[in-house]
N, C-alpha and C positions, 0 to 999 in steps of 0.2 A: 496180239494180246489174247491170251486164254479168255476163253466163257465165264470161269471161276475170276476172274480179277476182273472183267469185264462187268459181269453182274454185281458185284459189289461195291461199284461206282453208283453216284447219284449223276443221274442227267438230270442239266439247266435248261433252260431254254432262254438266253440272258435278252435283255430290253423289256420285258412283260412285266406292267403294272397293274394295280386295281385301280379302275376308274375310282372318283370319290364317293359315286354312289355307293360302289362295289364295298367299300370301305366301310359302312356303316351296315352291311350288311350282318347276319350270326355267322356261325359258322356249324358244318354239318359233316362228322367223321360214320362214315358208309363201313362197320365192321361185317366182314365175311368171315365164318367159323365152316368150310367144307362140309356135310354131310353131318351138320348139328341138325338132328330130327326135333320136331316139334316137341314131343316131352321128354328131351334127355334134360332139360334142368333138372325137372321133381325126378324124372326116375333114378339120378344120380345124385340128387343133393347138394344141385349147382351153388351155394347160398348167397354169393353175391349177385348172381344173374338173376336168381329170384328176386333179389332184394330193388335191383335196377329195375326189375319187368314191376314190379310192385307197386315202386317210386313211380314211374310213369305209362307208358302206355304196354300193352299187351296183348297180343291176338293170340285167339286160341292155334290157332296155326297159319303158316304163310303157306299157300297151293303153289307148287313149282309149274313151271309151263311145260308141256311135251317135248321131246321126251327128260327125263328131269334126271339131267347129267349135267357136268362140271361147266363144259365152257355152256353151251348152250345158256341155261338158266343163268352164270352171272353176267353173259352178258345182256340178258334179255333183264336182268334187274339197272344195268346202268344205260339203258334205252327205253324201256315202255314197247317195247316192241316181242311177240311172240319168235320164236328161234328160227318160223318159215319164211318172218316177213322182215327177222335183222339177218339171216343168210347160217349161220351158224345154227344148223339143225343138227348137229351130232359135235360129239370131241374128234371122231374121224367119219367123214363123209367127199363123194367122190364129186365133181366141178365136171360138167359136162364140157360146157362150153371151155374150159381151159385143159380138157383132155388130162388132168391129176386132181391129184386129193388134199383134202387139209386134215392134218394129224397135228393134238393138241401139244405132241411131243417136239415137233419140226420148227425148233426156232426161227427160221429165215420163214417160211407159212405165219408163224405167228406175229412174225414184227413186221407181215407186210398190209399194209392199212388197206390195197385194195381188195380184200376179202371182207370185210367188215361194212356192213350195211347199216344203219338207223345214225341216228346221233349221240355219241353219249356223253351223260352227265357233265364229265372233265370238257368234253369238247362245247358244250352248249355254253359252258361256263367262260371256257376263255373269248368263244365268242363274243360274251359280253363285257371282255374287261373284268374279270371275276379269275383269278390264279386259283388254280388248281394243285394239289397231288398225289399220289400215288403210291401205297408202299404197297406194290402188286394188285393187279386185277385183270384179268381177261380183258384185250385188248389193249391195254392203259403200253407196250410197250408198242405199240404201232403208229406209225399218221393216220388217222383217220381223218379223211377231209384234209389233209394234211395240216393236221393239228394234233401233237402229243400235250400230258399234262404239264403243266412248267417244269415242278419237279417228280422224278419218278427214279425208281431201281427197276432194273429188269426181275424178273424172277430167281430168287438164289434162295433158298431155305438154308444156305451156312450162313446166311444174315442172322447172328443170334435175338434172340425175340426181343430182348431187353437193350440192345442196340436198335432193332424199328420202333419200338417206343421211344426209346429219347431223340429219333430222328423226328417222328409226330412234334414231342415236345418244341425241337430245332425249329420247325417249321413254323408252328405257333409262336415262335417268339422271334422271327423277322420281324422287321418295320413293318408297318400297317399296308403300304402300299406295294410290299412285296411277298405278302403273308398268305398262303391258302387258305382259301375258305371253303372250300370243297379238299375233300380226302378220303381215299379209300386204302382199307386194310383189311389184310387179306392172311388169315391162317389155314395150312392145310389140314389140321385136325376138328373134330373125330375120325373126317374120311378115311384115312390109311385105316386106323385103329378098326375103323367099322368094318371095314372091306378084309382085311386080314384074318381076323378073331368074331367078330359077329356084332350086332349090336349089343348084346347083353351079357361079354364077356367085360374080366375084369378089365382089360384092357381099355376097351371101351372108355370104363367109366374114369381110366386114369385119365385121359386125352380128355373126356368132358370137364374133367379139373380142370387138368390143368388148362383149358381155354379159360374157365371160369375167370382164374388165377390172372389171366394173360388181363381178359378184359378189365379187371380192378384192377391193375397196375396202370394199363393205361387209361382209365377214368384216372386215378391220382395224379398222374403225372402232366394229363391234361389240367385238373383244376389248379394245381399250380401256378399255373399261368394267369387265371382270373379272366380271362373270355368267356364270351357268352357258349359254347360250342353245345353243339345237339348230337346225340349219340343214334344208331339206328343200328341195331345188332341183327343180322338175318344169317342166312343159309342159302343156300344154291336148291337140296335139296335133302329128303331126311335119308334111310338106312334100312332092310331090311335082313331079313336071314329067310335063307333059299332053300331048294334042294338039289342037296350036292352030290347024291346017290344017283340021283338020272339025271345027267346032263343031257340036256336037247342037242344033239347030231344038225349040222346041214344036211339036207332032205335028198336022197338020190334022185339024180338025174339033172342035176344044176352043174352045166356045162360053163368051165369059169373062163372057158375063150370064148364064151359070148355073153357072159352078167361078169360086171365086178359085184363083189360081195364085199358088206363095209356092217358091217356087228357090234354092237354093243354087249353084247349077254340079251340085252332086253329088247331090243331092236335088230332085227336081221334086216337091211334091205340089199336088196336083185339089183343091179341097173344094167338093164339091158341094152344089146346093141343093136338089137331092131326092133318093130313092130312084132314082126312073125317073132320072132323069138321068146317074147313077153308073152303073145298072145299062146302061144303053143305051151311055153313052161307053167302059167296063170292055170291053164285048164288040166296040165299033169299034173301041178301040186292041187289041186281043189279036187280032185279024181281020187288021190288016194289020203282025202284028206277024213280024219276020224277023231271022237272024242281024246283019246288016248295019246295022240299024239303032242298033245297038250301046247297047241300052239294057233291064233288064227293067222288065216289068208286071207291080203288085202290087195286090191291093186291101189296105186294112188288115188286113183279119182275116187277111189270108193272106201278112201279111208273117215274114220265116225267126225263129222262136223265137231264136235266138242275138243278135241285136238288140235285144231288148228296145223292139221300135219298134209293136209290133202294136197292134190292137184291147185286147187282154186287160190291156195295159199303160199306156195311154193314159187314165191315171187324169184331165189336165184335161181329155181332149176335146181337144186341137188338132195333131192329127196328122191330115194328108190323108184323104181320103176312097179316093186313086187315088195310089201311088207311082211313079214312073218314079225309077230308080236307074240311071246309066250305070257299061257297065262301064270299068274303069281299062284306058287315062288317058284315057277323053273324057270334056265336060263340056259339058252344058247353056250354052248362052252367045248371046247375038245379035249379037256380035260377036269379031271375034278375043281370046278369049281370053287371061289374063296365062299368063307362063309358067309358075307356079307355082301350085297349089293342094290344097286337103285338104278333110275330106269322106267320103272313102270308109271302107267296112266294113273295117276295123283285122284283119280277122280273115281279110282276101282280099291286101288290100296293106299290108307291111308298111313301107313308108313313113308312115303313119298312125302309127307309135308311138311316141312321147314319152319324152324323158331322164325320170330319177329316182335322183337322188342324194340320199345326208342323214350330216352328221357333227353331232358334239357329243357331248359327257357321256352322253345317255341312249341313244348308240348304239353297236354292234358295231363296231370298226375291221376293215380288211381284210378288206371282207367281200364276195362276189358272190352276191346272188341271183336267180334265174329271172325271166322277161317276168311280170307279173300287171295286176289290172284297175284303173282309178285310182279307181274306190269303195272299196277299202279303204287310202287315204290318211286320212280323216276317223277312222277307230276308230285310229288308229297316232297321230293327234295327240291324240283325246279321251284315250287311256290314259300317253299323256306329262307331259299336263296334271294328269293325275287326277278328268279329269271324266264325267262317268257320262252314259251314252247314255241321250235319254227315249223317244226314238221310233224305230220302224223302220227299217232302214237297207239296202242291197244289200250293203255291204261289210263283211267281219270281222276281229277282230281276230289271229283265227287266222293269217290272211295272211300278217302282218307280223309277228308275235309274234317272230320268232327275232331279228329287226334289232335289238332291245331288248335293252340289258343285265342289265335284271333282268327274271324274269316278273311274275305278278302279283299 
């Protein structure tokens, strides 16, 4: 079977019920809008998104985790775990121990669950007798634990938008003991728009429409239904514009029969194949290292605490051996550079910060809270659902706890 016909199948996973607790649970739809930055509603004139962020809860910004790229961050929002400590530190990074690489592009990489470290959401849920699904999201097409969400698509964007909303709809209107209560939905705009043309091209501001667009229709099409459902609108990460004039060069004398080199634009890392070789390249690049060059040099172990990118946290092993981090807005590129990108340390430029919105039932109305970290998303859904954390997490429930209408 083709990809294209393959991906536009729904996978079952048949025998899987909701306990009856499960049953009387709400329910909580996880929207992803790609590289929707913290204020593209007002700066574009989102009005329904405003109108939702208004109705209930609203942070001035959601902080992405380092480095604040696609897969990384969503899947560190459906774990509670930072990118070092769920394994998935980059969209492509190199696997020591497994001698190759995970690229976010490599579908057999991506639908293999043994890459995927923390527990997420869909998985915690069916744990407990609680059906899940999926209409895309980093990881949701793998076993993890060998456990996928009951229902899910693979990744296909010719799934037209108004056919995954009435799949949602599909979904919400099973019988009770066979209905998701857990759901994630996944668009890839602004991201292309942003990365292509800029953030502040017209472009842009059609794609943040038309999300606007997307999301009212599926609030509509949900309330339909008359279930209790909780909405929870984020981002992975926000958008920037660069410079495209001076593209940063990989640095001479970076011998690549002995570093793989694995780049973001915003992240360069070295992984070296020895000791001596790190050690010797570490003190060439720091030798002819100068303001101008507009980029610093890290080694692992010496990368800044507030990152969570270091040695100390690099629980799989696949985090460079040698960082190069440029400062904003240059970017690592071999060519003219797009106008738009992300990447950088959320904690230097604030263009890196991510919407975060959520209404429904189990939340505060008219409510504004503070910028926070998007690890504690995951404890704000498991305490909605009423599912019980099994394992370690970065994020708490404390965070979120006021957004809630009732404690606990």
């Amino acid at each position: 079977m083709a990809h294209g016909q393959r991906d536009s199948l729904q996978h079952i996973t048949e025998g899987r019920k909701n306990s009856a607790a499960a049953q009387q649970q709400p329910y909580v739809i996880l929207i992803s809008a790609d590289g929707f930055r913290y204020d593209y509603a007002e700066k574009y004139n989102a009005q329904h998104l405003i109108a939702l962020g208004e109705k209930g809860v609203r942070a001035s910004s959601m902080i992405p985790s380092y480095p604040s790229v696609t897969f990384s961050n969503h899947y560190t929002l459906v774990t509670g775990l930072y990118p070092s400590h769920h394994g998935l530190v980059s969209n492509y990074y190199y696997d020591r121990a497994r001698n190759t690489s995970y690229a976010m592009h490599d579908k057999v990489k991506v639908r293999d669950g043994s890459w995927y470290g923390g527990t997420p959401l869909w998985v915690l849920a069916e744990q407990q007798q609680t059906l899940s699904a999926s209409m895309f999201w980093v990881g949701s097409e793998a076993a993890i634990q060998d456990t996928r969400p009951t229902y899910y698509y693979d990744y296909n964007e010719g799934i037209p938008v108004n056919r995954r909303i009435g799949i949602v709809k599909e979904w919400l209107s099973l019988p009770e003991d066979r209905r998701p209560h857990f759901i994630t939905f996944y668009v890839s705009e602004p991201d292309h728009a942003g990365h292509h043309y800029g953030p502040d091209a017209e472009e842009t501001r059609h794609a943040v429409l038309s999300v606007d667009s997307i999301v009212y229709n599926l609030t509509q099409a949900v309330a339909s239904t008359g279930l209790p459902v909780n909405f929870i609108f984020v981002a992975d990460h926000g958008m920037t514009a660069v410079n495209r004039e001076q593209p940063l060069k990989l640095p001479e004398g970076i011998d690549t029969s002995k570093f793989m080199v694995s780049s973001s634009g915003t992240t360069l890392m070295l992984y070296g194949k020895s000791k001596t070789d790190i050690r010797r390249l570490y003190k060439a690049l720091k030798k002819a290292d100068k303001p101008e060059n507009h980029y610093k040099i890290y080694r692992k172990q010496d990368m800044p605490a507030h990152l969570h990118y270091g040695e100390k946290d690099d629980r799989f092993d696949r985090i460079g051996d040698i960082l190069l981090l440029p400062e904003w807005p240059y970017v690592f590129a071999n060519k003219k550079p797009n106008p738009g990108y992300h990447g950088f340390d959320p904690t230097v430029v604030k263009d890196m910060h991510a919407i975060f919105m959520a209404w429904g039932p189990a939340f505060k109305q008219h409510l504004k809270i503070p910028s926070f970290e998007n690890v504690n998303v995951y404890p704000l859904v498991a305490q909605i659902l009423d599912l019980k954390i099994t394992s370690p997490i970065d994020g708490s429930i404390k965070t979120l706890q006021n957004v809630l209408n009732t404690a606990p």
